[in-house]
NUSEDREN-493037 format. One line per 4 residues: number of its first residue (from 1); for each residue x, y, z of N, C-alpha, C, O, CB. Coordinates in steps of 0.05 Angstrom, whole numbers, plus 5000, padded with zeros to 4 digits. Atoms other than C-alpha are relative to their C-alpha. Glycine has a CB too. Layout:
BEGIN
NUM = X,Y,Z,X,Y,Z,X,Y,Z,X,Y,Z,X,Y,Z | ...
end
This chain:
BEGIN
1 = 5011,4977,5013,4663,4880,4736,4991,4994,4972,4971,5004,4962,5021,5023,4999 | 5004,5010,5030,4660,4850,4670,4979,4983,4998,4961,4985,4982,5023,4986,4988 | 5036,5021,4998,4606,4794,4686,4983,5024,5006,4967,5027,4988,4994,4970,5032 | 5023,4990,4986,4564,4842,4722,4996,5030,4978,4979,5046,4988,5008,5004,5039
5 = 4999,4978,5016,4569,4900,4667,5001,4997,4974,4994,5016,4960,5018,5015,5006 | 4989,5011,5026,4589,4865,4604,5020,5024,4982,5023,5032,4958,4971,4990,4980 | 4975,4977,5015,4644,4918,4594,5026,4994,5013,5027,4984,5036,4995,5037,5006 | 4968,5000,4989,4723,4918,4603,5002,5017,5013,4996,5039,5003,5022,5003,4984
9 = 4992,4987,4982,4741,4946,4665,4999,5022,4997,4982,5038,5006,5017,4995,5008 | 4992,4970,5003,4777,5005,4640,4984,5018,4991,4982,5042,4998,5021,5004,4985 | 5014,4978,5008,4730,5030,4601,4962,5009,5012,4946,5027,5005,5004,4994,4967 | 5008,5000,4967,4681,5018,4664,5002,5022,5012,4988,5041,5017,5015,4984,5018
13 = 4987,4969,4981,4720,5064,4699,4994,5028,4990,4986,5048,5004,5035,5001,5000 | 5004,4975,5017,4718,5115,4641,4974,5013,5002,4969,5037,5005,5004,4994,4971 | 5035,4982,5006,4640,5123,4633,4989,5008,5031,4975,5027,5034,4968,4973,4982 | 5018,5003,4971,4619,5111,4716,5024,5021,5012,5014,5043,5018,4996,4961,5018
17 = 4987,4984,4983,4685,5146,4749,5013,5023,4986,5010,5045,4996,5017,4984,5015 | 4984,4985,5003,4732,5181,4706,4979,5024,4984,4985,5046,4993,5026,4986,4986 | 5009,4980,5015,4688,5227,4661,4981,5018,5023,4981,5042,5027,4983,4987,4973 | 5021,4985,4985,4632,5242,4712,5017,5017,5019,5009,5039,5027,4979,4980,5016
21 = 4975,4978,4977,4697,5270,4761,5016,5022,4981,5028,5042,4989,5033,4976,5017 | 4986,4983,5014,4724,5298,4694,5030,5000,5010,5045,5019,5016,4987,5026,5002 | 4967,5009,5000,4791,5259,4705,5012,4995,4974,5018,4973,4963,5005,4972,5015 | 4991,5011,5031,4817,5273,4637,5021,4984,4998,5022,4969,4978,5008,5023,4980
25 = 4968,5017,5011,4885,5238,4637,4993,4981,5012,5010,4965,5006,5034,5009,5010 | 4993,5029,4991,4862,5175,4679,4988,4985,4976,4967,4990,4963,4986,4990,5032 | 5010,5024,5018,4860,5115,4635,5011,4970,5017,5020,4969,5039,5015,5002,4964 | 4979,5022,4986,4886,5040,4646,5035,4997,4977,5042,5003,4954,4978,4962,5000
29 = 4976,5005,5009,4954,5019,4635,5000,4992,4979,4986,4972,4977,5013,4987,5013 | 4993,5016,5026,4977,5004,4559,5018,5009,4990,5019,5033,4983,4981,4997,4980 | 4971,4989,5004,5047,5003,4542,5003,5003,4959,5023,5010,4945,5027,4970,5017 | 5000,4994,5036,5031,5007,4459,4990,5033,4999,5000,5045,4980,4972,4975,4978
33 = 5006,4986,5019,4997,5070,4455,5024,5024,5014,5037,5025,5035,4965,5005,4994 | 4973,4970,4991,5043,5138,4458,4976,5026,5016,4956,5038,5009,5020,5023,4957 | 5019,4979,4985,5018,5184,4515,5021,5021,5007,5044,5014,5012,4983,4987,5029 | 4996,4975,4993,5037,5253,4528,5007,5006,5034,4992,5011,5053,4976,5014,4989
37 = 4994,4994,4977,5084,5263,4586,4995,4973,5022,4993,4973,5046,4984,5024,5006 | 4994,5025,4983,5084,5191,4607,5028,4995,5021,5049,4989,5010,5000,4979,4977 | 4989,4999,4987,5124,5188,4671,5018,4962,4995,5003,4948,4982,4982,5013,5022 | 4985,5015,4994,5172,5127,4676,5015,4991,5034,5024,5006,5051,5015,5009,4981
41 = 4992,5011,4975,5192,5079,4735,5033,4999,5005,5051,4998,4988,4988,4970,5001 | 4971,5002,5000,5254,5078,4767,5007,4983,5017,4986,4972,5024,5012,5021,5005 | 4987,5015,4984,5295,5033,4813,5031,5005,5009,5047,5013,4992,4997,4978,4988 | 4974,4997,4998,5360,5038,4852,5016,4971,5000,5005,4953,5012,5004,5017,5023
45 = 4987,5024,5003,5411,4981,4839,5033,5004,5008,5047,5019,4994,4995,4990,4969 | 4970,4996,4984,5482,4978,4879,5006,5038,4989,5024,5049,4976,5032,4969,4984 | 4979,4970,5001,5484,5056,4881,4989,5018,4979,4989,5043,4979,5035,4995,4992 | 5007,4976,5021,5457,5078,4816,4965,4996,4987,4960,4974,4979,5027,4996,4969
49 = 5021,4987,5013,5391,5095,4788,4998,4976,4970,5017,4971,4955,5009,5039,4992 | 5002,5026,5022,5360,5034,4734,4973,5008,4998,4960,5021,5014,5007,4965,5009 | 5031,5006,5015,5294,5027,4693,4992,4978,5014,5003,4956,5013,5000,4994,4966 | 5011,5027,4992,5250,4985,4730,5002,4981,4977,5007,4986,4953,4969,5003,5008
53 = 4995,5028,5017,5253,4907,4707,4971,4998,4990,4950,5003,5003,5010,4970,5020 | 5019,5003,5011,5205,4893,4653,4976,4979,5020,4981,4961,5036,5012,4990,4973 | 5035,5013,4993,5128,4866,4674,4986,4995,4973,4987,5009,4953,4978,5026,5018 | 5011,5014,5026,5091,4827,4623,4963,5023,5003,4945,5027,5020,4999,4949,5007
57 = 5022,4982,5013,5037,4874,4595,4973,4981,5017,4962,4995,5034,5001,4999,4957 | 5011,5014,4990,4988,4814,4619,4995,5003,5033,4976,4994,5046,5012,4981,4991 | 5006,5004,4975,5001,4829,4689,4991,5032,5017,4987,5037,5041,5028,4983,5012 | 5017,4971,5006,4975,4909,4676,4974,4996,5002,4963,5018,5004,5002,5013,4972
61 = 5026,4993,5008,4906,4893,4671,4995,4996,5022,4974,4988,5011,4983,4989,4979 | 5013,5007,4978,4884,4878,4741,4989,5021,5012,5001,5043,5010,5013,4986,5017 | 5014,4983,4986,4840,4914,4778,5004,5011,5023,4986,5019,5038,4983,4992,5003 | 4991,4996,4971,4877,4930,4834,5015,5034,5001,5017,5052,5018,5026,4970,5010
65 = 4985,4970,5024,4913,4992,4789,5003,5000,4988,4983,5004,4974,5016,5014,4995 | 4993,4994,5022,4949,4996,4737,4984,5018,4982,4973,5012,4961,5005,4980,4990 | 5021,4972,5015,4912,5065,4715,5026,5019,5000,5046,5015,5014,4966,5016,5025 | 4979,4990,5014,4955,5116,4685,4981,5029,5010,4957,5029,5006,5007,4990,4963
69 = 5017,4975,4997,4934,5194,4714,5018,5020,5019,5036,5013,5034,4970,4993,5014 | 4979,4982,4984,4965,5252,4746,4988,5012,5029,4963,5012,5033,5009,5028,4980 | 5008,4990,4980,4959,5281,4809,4978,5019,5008,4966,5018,5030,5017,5006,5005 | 5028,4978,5007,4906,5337,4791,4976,4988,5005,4957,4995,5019,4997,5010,4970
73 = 5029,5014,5001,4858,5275,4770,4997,4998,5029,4978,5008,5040,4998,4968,4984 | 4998,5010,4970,4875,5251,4842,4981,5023,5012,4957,5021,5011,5035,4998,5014 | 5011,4974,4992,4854,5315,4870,4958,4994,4989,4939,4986,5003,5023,5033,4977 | 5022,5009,5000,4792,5306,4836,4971,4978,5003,4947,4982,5008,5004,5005,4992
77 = 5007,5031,4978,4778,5224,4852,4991,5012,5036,4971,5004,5048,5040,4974,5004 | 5009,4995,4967,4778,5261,4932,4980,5014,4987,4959,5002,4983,5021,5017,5028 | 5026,4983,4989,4734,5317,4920,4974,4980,4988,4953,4984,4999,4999,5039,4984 | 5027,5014,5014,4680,5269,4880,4993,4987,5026,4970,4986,5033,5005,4974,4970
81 = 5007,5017,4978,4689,5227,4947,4975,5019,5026,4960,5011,5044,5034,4989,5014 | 5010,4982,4974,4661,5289,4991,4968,5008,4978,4958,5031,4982,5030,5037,5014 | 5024,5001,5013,4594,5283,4940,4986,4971,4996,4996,4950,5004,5006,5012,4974 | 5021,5026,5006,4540,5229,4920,5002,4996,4968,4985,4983,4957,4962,5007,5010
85 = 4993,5002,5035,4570,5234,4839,5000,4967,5000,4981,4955,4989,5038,5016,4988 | 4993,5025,5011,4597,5164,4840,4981,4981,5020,4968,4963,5010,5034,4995,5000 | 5014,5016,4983,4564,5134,4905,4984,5007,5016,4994,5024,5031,5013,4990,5013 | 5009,4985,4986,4507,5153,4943,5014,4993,5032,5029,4974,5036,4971,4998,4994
89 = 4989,5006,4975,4524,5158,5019,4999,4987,5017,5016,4991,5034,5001,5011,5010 | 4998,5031,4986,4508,5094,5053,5013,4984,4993,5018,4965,5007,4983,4987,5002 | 4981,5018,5004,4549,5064,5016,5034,5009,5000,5053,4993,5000,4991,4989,4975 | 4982,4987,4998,4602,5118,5018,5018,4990,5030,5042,4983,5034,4988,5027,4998
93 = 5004,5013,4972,4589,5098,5093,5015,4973,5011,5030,4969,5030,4972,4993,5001 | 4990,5028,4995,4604,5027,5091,5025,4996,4990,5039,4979,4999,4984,4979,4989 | 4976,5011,5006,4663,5031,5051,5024,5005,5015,5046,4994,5013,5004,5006,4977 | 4981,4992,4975,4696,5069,5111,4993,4988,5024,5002,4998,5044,5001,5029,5005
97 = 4997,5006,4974,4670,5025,5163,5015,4970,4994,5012,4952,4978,4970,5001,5017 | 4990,5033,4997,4714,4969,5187,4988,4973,5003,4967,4967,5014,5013,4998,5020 | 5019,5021,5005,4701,4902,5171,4994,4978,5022,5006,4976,5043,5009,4988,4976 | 5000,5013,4979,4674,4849,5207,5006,4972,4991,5000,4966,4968,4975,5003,5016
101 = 4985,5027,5023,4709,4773,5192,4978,4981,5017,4961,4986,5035,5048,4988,5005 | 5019,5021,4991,4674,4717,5209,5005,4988,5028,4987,4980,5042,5000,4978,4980 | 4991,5008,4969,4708,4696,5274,4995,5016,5018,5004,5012,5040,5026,4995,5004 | 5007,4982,4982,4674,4764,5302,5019,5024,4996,5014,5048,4997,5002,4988,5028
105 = 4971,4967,4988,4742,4808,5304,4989,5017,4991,4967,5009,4982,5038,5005,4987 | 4999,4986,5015,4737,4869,5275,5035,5009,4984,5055,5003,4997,4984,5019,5015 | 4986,4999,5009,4789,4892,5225,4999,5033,4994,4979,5045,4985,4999,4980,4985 | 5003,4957,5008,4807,4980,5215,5010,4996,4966,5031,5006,4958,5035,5032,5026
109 = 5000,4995,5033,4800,4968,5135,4977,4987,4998,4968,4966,5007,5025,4988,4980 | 5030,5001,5020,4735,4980,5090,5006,4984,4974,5020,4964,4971,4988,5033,4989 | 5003,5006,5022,4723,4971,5025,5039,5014,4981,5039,5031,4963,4966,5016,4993 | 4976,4992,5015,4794,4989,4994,5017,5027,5020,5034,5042,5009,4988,5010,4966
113 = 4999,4981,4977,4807,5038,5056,5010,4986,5022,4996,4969,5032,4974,5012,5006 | 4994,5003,4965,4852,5030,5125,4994,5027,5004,4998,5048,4992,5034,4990,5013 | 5000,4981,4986,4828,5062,5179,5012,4999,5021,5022,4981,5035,4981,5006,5002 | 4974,4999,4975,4865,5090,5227,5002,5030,5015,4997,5049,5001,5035,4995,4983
117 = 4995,4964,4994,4880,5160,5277,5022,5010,5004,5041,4996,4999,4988,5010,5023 | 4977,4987,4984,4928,5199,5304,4998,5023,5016,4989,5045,5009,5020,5007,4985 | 5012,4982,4985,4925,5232,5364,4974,5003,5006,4965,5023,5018,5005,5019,4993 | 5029,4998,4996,4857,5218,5367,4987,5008,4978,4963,5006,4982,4991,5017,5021
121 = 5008,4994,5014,4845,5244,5300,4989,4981,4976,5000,4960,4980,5014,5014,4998 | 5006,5020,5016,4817,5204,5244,5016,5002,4975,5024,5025,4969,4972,5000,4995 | 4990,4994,5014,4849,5190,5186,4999,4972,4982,5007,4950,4991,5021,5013,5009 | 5006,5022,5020,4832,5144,5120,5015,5001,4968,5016,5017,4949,4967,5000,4995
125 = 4964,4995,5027,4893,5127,5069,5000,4977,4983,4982,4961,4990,5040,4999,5018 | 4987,5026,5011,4919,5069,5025,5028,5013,4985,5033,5035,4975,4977,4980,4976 | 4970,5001,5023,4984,5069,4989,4999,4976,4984,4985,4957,4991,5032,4999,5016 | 5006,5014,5009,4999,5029,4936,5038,4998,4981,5052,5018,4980,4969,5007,4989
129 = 4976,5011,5012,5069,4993,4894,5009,4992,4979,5019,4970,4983,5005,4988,5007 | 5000,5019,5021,5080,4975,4823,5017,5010,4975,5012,5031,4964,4971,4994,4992 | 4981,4994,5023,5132,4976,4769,5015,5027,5007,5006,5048,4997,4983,5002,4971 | 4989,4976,4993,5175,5028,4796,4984,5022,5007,4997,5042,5001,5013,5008,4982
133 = 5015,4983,4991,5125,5073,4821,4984,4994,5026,4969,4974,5026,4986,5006,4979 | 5015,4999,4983,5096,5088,4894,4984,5014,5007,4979,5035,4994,5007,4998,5011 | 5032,4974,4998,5040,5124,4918,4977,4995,5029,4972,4976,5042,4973,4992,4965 | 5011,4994,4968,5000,5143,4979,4978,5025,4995,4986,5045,4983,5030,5011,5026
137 = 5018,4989,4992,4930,5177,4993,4989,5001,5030,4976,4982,5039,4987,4993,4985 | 5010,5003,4975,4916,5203,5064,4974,5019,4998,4974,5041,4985,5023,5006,5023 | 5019,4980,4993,4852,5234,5080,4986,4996,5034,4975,4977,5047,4976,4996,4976 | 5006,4999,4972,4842,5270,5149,4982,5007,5000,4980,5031,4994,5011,5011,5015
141 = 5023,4987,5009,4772,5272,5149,4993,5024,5018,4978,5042,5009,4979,4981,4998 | 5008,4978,4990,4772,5319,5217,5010,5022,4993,5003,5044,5002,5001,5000,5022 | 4987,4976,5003,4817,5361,5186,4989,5022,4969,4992,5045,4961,5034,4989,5000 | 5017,4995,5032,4779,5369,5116,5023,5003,4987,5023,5023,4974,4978,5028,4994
145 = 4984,5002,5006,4845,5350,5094,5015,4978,4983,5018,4958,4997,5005,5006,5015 | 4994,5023,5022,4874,5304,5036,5031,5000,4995,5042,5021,4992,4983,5006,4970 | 4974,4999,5011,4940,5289,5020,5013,4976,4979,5012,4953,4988,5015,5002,5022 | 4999,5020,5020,4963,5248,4958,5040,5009,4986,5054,5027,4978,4967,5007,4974
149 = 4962,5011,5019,5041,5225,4929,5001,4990,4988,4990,4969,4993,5022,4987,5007 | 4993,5014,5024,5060,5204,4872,5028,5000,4998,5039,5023,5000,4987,5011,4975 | 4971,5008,5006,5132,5174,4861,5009,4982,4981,5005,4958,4986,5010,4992,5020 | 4992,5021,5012,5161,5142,4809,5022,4986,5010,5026,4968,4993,5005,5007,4978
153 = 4985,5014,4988,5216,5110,4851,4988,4971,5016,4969,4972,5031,5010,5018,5017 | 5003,5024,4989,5212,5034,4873,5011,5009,5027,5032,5021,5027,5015,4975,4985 | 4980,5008,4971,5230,5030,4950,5003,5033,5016,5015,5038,5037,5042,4984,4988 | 5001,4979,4982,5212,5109,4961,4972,4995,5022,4959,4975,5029,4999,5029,4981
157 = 5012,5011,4968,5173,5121,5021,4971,5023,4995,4976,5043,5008,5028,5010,5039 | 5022,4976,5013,5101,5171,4993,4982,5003,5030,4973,5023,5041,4975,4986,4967 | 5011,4999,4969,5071,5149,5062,5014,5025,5023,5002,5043,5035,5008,4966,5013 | 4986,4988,4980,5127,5178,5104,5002,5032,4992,5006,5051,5007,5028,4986,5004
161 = 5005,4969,5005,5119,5240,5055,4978,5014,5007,4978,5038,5010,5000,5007,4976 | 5032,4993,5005,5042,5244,5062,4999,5007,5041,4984,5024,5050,4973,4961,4982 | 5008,4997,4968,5048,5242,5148,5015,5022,5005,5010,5037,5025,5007,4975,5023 | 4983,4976,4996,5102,5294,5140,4995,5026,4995,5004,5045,5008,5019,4997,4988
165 = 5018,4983,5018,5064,5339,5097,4977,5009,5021,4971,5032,5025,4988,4984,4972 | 5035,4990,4970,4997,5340,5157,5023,5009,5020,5023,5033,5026,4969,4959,5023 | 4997,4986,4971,5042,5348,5217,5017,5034,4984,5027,5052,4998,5029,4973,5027 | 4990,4965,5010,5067,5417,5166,4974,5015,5005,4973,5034,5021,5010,5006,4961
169 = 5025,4994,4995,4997,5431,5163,4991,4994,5021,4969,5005,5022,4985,4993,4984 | 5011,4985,4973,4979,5427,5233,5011,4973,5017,5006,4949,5015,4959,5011,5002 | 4980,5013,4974,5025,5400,5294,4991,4972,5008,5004,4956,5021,4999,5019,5030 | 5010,5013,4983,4982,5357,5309,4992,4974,4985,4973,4960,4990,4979,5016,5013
173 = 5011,5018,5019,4976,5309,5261,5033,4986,4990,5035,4970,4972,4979,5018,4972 | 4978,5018,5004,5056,5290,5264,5000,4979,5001,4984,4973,5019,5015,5002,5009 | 4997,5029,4991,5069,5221,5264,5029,4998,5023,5051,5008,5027,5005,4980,4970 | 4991,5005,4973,5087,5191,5326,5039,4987,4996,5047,4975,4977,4974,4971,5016
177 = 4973,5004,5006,5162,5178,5330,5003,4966,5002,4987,4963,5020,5022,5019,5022 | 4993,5015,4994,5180,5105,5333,5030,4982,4997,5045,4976,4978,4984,4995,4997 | 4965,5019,4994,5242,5064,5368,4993,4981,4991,4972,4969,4986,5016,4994,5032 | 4998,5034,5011,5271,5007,5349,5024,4987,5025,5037,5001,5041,5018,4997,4958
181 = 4975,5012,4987,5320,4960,5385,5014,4983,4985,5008,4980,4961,4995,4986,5023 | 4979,5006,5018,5379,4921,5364,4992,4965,5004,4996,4956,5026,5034,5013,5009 | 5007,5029,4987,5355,4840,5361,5024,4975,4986,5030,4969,4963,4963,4991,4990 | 4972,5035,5008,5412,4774,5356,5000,4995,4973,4979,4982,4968,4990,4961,5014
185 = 4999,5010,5021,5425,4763,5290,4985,4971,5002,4963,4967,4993,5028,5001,4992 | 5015,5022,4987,5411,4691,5320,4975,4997,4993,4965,4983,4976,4998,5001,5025 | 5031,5007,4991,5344,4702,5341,4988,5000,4961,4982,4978,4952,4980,5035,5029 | 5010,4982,5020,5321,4739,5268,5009,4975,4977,4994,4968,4959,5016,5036,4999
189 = 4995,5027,5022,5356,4679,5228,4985,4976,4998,4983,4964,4976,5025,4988,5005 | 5025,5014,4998,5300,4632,5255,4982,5013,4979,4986,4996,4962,4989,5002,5028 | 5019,4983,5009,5245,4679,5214,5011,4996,4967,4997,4986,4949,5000,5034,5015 | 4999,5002,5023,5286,4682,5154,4998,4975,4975,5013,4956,4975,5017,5010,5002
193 = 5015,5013,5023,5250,4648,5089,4986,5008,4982,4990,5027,4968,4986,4987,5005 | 5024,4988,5024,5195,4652,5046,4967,4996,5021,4962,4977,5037,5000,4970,4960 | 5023,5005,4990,5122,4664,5070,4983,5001,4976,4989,5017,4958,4992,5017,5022 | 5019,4995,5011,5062,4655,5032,4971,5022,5004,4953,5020,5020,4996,4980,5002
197 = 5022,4984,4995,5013,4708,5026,4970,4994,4990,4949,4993,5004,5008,5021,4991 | 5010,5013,5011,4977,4687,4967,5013,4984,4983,5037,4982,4979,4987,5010,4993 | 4980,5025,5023,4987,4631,4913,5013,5021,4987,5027,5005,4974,4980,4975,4972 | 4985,4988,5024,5024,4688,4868,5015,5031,5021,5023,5053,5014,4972,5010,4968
201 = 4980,4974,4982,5058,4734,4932,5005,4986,5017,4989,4972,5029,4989,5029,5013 | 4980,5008,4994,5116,4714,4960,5014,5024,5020,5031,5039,5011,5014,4992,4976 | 4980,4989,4986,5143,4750,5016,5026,4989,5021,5029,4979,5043,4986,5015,5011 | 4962,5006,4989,5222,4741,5028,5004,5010,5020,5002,5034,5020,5026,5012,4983
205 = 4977,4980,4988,5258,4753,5092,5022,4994,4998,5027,4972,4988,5001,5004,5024 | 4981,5015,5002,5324,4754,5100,5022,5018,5012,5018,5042,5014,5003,4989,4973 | 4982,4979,4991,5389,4781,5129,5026,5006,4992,5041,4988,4984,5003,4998,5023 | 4982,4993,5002,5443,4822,5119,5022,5011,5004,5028,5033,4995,4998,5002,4995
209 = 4987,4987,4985,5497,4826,5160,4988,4997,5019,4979,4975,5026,5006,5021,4995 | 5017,4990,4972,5465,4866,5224,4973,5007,4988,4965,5023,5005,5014,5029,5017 | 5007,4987,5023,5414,4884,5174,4972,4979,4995,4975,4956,4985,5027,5002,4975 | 5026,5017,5011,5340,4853,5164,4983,5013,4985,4979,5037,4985,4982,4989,5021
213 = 5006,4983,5033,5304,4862,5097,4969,4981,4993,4968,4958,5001,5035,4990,4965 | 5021,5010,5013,5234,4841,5067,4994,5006,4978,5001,5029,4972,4982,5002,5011 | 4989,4998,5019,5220,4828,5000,4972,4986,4989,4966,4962,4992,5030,4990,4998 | 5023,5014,5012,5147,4824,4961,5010,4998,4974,5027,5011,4963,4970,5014,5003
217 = 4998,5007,5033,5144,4794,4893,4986,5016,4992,4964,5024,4999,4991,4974,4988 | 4995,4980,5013,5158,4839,4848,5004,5033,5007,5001,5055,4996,4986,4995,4987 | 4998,4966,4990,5173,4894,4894,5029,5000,5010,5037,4977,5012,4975,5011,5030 | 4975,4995,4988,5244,4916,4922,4996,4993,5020,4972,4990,5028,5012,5022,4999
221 = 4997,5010,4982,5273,4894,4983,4990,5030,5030,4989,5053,5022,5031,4986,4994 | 5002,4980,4991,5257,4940,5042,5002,4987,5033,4989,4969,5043,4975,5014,4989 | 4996,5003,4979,5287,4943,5108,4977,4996,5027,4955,5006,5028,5014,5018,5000 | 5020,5007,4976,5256,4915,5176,5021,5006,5030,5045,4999,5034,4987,4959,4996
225 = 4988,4985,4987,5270,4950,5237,4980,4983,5031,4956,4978,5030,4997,5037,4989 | 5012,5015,4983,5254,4911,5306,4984,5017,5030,4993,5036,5044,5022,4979,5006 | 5016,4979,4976,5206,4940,5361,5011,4969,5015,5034,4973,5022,4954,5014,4997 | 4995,5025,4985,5216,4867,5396,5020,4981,4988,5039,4984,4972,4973,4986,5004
229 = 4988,5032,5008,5241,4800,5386,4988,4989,4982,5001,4977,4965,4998,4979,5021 | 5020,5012,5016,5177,4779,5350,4989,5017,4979,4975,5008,4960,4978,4991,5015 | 5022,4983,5009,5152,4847,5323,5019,5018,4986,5036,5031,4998,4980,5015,5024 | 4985,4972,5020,5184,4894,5266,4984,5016,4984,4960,5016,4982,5021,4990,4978
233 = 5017,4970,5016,5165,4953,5224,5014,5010,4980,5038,5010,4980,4997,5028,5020 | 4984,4997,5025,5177,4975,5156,5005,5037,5000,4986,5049,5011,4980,4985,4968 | 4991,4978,5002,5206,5047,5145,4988,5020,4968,4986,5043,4961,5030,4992,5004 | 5000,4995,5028,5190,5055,5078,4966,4999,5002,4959,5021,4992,5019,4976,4979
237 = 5019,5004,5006,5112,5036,5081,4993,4999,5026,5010,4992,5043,4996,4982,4984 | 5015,5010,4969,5060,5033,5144,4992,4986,5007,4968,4987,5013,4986,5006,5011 | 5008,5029,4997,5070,4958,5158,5016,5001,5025,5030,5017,5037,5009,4976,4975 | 4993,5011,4965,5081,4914,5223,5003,4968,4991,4987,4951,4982,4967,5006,5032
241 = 4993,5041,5005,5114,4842,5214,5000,4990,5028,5019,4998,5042,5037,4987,4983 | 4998,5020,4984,5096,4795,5269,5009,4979,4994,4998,4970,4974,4983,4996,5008 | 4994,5021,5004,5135,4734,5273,4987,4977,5017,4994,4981,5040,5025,5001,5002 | 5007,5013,4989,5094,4671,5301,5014,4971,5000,5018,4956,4981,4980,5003,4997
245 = 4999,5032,5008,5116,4606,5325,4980,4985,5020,4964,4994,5037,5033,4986,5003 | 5021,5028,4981,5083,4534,5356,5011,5000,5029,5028,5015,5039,5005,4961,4986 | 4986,5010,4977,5098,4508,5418,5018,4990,5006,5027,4990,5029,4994,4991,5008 | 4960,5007,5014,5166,4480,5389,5016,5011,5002,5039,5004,5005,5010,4998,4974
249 = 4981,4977,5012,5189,4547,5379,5007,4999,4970,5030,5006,4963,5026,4998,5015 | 4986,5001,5028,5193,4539,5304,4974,5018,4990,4950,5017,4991,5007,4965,4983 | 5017,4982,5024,5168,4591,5261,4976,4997,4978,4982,4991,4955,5017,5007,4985 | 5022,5021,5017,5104,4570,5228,4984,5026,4981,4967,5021,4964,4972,4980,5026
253 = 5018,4972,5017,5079,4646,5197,5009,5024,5007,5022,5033,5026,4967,5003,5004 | 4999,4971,4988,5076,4709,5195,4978,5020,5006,4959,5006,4998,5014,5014,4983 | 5014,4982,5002,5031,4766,5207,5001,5032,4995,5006,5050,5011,4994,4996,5015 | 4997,4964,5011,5027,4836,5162,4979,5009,5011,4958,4996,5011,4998,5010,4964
257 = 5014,4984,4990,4994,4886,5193,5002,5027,4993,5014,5046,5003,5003,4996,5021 | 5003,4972,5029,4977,4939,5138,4969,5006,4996,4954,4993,4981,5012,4987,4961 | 5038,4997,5000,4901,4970,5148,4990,4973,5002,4979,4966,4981,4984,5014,4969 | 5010,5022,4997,4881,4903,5172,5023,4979,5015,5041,4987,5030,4989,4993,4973
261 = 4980,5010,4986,4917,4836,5191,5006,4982,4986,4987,4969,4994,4996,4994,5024 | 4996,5015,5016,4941,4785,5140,5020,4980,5013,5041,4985,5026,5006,5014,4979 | 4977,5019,4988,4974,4721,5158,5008,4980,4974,4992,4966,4962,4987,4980,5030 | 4983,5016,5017,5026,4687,5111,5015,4972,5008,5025,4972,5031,5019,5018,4993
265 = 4986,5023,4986,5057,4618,5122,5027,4994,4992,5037,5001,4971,4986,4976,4998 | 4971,5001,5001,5124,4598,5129,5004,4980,4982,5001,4957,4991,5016,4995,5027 | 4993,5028,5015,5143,4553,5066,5027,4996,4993,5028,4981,4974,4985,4997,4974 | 4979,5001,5005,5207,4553,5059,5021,5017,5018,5045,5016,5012,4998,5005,4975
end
């Protein structure tokens, strides 16, 4: 954004998205200046309620979030989306169609967008994780229906609020119930390590007890619940861990399956 504009991101955002939507409170993250009704992160730690663990100011600026805004702005980020303000509509277009990778597949995530239905219905969301705070945007587009969470809790679940919230608003839009089964400590102790996602994300498994847990850098640990032998599911967020191995049988990666399909390798 900065090569191609010769401006700092944030204030990018300010002149092209936030003013023209009339998002007064969104800005980017900056822990010096004093803002009005600044919410705070939280974390649970053996039982009690803690201040998220400090983050180096340095690792705020990325473009991925770290924007500071209340739920209202939110409200207004969707309705700008159901206009040509920020984007005209071919490109509105493309950023909701799934992508295509080079090996042919297709993948159900756009431009910063999984897609996905229920019941046959359509429905285009992301959630998102950082410094004690979670958060989730669903939009049902047949339903002309939006739904958005904001949580300052590490390790709450804004997703499982946001699907709970549509099937209130109309039956039909519950989320589907899903079992689990109970798998060998055994088997599940093979899997546990470190995978690589990228050079700077680290996802941990590991177990506890009867008890299997995953664990991104810099995010809390969050339980993994087994549909198979190979295949688990997070409770907390709307992920799918595939475990792969070689023809050895030894564990060589993984596969997240979060609006798309990401494969991590087993390094440790």
């Amino acid at each position: 954004i900065n090569r191609a504009s010769g401006m700092f991101y944030g204030d990018y955002l300010g002149e092209r998205v936030f003013k023209p939507l009339g998002m007064s409170t969104a800005r980017v993250i900056t822990e010096a200046d004093i803002i009005p009704n600044r919410a705070a992160g939280y974390r649970v730690s053996k039982g009690e309620l803690k201040n998220h663990a400090y983050v180096s100011p340095s690792l705020n600026r990325t473009a991925d979030g770290s924007l500071y805004l209340t739920v209202l702005d939110m409200a207004k980020w969707d309705a700008g989306l159901h206009t040509e303000k920020l984007l005209k509509r071919p490109s509105l277009d493309l950023m909701w169609t799934p992508v295509k990778l080079n090996s042919g597949k297709t993948q159900s995530y756009g431009f910063g967008w999984a897609m996905g239905e229920i019941r046959g219905r359509r429905i285009i969301e992301h959630g998102g994780a950082w410094q004690g705070f979670t958060t989730h945007i669903a939009r049902y587009v047949d339903d002309s229906l939006t739904i958005i969470v904001l949580t300052n809790l590490a390790g709450a679940n804004p997703t499982a609020i946001a699907r709970g919230v549509a099937g209130l608003y109309n039956p039909e839009l519950r989320p589907l119930e899903r079992k689990f089964i109970q798998v060998d400590p055994k088997v599940f102790d093979a899997y546990a390590g470190q995978y690589q996602l990228s050079p700077n994300f680290i996802l941990t498994v590991s177990r506890e007890g009867d008890k299997y847990f995953i664990q991104a850098t810099g995010q809390p640990k969050a339980e993994l619940l087994a549909q198979s032998e190979t295949k688990f599911f997070l409770k907390v967020i709307d992920a799918e861990i595939t475990f792969i191995k070689d023809e050895k049988g030894q564990v060589t990666h993984l596969v997240l399956h979060q609006g798309g399909e990401s494969e991590a390798k087993k390094i440790k």
